[in-house]
N, CA and C atoms as a LAMMPS dump frame, in Angstrom:
ITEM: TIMESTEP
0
ITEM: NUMBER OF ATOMS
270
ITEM: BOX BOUNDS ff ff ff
-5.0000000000000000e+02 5.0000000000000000e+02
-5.0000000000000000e+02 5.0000000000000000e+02
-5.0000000000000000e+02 5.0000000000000000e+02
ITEM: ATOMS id mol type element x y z
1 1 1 N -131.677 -401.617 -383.899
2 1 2 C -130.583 -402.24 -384.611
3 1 3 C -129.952 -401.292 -385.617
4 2 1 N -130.579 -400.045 -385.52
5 2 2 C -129.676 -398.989 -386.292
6 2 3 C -128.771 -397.763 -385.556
7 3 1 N -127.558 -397.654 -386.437
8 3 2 C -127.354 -396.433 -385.797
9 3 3 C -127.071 -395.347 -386.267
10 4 1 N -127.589 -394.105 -386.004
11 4 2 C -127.093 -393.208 -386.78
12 4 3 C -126.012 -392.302 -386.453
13 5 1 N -125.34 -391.731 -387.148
14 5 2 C -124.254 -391.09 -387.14
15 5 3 C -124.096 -390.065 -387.673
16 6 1 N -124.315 -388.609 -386.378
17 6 2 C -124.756 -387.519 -387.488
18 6 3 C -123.274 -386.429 -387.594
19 7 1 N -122.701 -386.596 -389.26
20 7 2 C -121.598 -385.582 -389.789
21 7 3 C -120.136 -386.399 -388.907
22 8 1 N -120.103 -387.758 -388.183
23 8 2 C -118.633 -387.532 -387.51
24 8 3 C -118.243 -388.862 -388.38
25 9 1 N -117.304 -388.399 -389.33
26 9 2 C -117.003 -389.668 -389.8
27 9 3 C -115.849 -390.888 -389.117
28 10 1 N -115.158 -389.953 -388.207
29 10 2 C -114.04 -390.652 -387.123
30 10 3 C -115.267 -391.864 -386.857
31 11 1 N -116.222 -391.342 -385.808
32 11 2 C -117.157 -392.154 -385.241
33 11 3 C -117.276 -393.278 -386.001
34 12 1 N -118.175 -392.711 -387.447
35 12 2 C -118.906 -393.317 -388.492
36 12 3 C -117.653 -394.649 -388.31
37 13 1 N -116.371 -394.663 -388.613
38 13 2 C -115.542 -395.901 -388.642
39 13 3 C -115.691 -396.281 -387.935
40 14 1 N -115.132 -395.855 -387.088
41 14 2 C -115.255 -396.834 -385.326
42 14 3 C -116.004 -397.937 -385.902
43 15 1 N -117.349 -397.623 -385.315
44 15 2 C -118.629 -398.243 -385.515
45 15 3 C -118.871 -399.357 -386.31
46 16 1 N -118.622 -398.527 -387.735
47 16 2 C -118.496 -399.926 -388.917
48 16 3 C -117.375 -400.716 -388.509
49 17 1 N -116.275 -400.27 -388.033
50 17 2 C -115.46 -401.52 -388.11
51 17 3 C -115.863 -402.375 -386.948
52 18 1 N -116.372 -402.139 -385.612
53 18 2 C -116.653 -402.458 -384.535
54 18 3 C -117.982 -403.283 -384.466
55 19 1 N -118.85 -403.212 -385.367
56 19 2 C -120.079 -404.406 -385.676
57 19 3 C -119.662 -404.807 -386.758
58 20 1 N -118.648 -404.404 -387.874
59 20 2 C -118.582 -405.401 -388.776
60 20 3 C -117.826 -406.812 -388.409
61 21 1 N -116.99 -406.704 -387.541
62 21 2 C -116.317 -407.774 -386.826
63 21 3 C -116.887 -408.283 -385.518
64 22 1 N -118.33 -408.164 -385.369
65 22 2 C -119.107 -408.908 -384.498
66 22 3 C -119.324 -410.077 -385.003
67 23 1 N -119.712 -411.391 -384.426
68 23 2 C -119.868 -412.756 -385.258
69 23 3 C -121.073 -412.824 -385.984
70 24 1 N -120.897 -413.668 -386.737
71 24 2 C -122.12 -413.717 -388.101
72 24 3 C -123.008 -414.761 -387.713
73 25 1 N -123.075 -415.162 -386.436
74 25 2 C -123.717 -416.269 -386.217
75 25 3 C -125.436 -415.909 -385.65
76 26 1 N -124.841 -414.467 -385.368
77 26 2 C -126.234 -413.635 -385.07
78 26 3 C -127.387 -413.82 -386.279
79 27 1 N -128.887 -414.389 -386.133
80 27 2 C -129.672 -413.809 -386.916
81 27 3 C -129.433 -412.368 -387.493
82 28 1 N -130.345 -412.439 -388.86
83 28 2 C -130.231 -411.25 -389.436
84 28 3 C -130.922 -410.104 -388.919
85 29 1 N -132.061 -410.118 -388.383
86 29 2 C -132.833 -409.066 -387.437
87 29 3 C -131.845 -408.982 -386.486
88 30 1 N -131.107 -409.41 -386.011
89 30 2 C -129.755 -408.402 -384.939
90 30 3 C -128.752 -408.053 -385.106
91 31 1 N -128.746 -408.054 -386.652
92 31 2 C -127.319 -407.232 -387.034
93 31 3 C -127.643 -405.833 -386.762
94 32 1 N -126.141 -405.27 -386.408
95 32 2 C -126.485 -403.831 -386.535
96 32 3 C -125.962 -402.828 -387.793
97 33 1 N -126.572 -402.123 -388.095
98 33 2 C -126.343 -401.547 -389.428
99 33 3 C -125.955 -400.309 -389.191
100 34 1 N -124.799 -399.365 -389.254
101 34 2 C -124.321 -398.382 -388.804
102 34 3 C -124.631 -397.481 -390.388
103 35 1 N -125.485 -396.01 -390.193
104 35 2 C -125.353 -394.923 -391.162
105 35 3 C -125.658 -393.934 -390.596
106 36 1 N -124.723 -393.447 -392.073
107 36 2 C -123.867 -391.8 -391.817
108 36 3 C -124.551 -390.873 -392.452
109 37 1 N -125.045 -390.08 -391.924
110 37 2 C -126.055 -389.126 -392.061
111 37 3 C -125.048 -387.655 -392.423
112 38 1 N -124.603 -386.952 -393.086
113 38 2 C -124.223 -385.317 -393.473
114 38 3 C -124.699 -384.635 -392.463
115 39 1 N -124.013 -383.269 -392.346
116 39 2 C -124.719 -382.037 -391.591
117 39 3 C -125.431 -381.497 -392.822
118 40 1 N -126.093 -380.752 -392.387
119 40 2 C -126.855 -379.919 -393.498
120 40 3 C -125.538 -378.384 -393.419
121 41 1 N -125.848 -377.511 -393.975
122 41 2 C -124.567 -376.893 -394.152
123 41 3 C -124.887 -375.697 -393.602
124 42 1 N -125.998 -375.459 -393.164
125 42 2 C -126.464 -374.358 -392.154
126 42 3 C -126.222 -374.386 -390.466
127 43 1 N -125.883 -375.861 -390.627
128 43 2 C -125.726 -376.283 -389.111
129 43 3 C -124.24 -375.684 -388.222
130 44 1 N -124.333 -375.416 -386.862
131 44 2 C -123.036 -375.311 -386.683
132 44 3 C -122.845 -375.823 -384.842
133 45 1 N -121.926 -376.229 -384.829
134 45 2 C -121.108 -376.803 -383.317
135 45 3 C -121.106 -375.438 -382.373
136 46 1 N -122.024 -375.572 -380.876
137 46 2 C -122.086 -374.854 -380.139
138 46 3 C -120.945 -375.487 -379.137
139 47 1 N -120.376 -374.545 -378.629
140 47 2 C -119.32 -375.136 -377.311
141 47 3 C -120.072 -374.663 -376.001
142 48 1 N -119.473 -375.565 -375.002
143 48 2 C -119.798 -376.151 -373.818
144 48 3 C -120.352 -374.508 -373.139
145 49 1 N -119.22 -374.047 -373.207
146 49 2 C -119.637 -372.621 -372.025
147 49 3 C -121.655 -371.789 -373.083
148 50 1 N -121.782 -372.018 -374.416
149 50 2 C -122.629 -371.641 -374.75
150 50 3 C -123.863 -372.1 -374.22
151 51 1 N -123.965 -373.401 -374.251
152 51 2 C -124.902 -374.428 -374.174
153 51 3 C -125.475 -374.693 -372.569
154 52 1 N -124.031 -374.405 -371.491
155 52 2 C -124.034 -373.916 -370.083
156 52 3 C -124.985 -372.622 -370.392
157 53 1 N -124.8 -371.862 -370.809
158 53 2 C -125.411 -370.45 -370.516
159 53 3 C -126.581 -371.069 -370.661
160 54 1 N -127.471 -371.095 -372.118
161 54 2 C -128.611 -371.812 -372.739
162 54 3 C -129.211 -372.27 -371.663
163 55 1 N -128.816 -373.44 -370.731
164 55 2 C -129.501 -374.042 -370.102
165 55 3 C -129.681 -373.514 -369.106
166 56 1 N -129.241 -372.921 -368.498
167 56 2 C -129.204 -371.751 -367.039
168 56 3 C -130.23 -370.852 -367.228
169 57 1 N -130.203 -370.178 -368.455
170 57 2 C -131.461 -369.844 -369.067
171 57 3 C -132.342 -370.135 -368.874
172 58 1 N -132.752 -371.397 -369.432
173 58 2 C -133.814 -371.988 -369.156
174 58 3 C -134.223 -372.43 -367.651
175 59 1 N -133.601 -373.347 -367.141
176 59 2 C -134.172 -373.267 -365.648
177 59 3 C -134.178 -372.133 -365.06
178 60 1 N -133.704 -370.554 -365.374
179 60 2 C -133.998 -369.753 -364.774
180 60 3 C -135.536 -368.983 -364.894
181 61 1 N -135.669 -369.171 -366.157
182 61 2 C -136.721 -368.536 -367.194
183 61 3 C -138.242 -369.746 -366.227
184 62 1 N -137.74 -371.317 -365.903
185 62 2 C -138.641 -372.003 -365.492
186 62 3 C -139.19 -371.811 -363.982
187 63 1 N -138.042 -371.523 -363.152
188 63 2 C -138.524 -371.258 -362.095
189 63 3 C -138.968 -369.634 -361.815
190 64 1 N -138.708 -368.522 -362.391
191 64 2 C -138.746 -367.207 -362.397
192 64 3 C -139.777 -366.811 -363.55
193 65 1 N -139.937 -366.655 -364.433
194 65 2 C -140.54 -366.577 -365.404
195 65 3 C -139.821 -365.466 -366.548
196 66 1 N -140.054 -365.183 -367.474
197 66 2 C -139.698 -364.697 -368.027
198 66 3 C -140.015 -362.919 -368.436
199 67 1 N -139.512 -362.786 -369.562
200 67 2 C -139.889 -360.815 -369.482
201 67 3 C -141.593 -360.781 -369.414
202 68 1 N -142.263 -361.612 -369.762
203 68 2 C -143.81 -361.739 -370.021
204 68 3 C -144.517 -361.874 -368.955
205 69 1 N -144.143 -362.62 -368.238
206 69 2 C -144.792 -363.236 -367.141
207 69 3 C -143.328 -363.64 -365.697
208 70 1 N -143.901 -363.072 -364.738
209 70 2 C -142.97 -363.452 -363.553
210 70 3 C -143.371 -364.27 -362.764
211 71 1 N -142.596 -365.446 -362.279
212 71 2 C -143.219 -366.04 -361.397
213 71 3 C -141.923 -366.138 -359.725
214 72 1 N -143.205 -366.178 -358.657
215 72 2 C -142.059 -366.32 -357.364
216 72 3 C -141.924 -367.615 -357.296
217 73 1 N -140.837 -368.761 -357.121
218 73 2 C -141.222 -369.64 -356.581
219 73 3 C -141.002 -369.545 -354.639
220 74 1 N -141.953 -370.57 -354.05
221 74 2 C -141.466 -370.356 -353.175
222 74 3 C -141.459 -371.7 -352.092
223 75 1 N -140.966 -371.589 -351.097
224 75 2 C -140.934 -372.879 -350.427
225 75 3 C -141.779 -372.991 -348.687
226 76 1 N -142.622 -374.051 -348.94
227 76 2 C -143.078 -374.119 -347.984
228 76 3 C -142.446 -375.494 -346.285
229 77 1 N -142.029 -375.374 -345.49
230 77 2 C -141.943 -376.089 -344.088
231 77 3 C -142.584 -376.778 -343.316
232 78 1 N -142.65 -377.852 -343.465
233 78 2 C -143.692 -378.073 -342.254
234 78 3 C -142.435 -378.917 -341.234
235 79 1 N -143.563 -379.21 -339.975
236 79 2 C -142.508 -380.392 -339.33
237 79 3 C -143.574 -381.668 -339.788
238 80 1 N -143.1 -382.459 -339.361
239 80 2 C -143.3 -383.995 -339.639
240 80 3 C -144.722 -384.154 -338.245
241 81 1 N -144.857 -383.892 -337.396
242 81 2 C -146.008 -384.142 -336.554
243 81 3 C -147.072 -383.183 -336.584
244 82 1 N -146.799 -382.297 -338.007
245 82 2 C -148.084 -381.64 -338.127
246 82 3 C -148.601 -382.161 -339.628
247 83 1 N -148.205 -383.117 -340.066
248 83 2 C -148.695 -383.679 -341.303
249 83 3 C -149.048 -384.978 -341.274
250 84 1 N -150.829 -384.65 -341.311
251 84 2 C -151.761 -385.922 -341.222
252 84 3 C -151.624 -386.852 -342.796
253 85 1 N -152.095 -388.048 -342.677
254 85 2 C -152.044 -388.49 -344.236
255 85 3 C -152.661 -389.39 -344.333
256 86 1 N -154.136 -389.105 -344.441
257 86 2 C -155.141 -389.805 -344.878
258 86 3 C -155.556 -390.952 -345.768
259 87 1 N -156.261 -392.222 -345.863
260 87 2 C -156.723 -392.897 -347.108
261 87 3 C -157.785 -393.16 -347.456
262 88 1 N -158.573 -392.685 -348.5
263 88 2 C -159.827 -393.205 -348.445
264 88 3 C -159.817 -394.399 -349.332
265 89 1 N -160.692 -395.01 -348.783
266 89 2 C -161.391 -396.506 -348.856
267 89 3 C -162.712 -396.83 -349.775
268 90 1 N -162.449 -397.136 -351.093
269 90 2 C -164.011 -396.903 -351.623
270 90 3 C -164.462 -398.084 -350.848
């Protein structure tokens, strides 16, 4: 029943005005309470093509490994009438 709202104050309105004009007929445990949280001032907005790279990164770094450690992945085939599939039964 909370929401937070981090540094966008456009949003931050929306919001308040958008549950403050929900009906009051709701119990009080389901109101929703909208707050606005600051950036800290060290913080800063990465754009899309950065955050693309970042993550490419990473699934590359996951399937390959990294400068430390390399890994192959690799893929194995079978057909379908050479794969038995057993159950045991306590």
């Amino acid at each position: 029943n909370q929401i937070l709202v981090l540094g966008s104050e456009r949003l931050y309105n929306d919001l308040t005005r958008r549950f403050a004009s929900a009906p009051s007929s709701k119990p009080v445990d389901e109101a929703v309470n909208v707050v606005r949280l600051d950036v800290s001032g060290g913080c800063v907005e990465r754009d899309r093509a950065f955050m693309k790279q970042v993550r490419e990164a990473q699934i590359r770094a996951y399937f390959f490994g990294d400068a430390r450690i390399t890994l192959s992945p690799s893929t194995q085939v079978w057909d379908f009438e050479q794969l038995r599939i057993l159950r045991v039964v306590d």
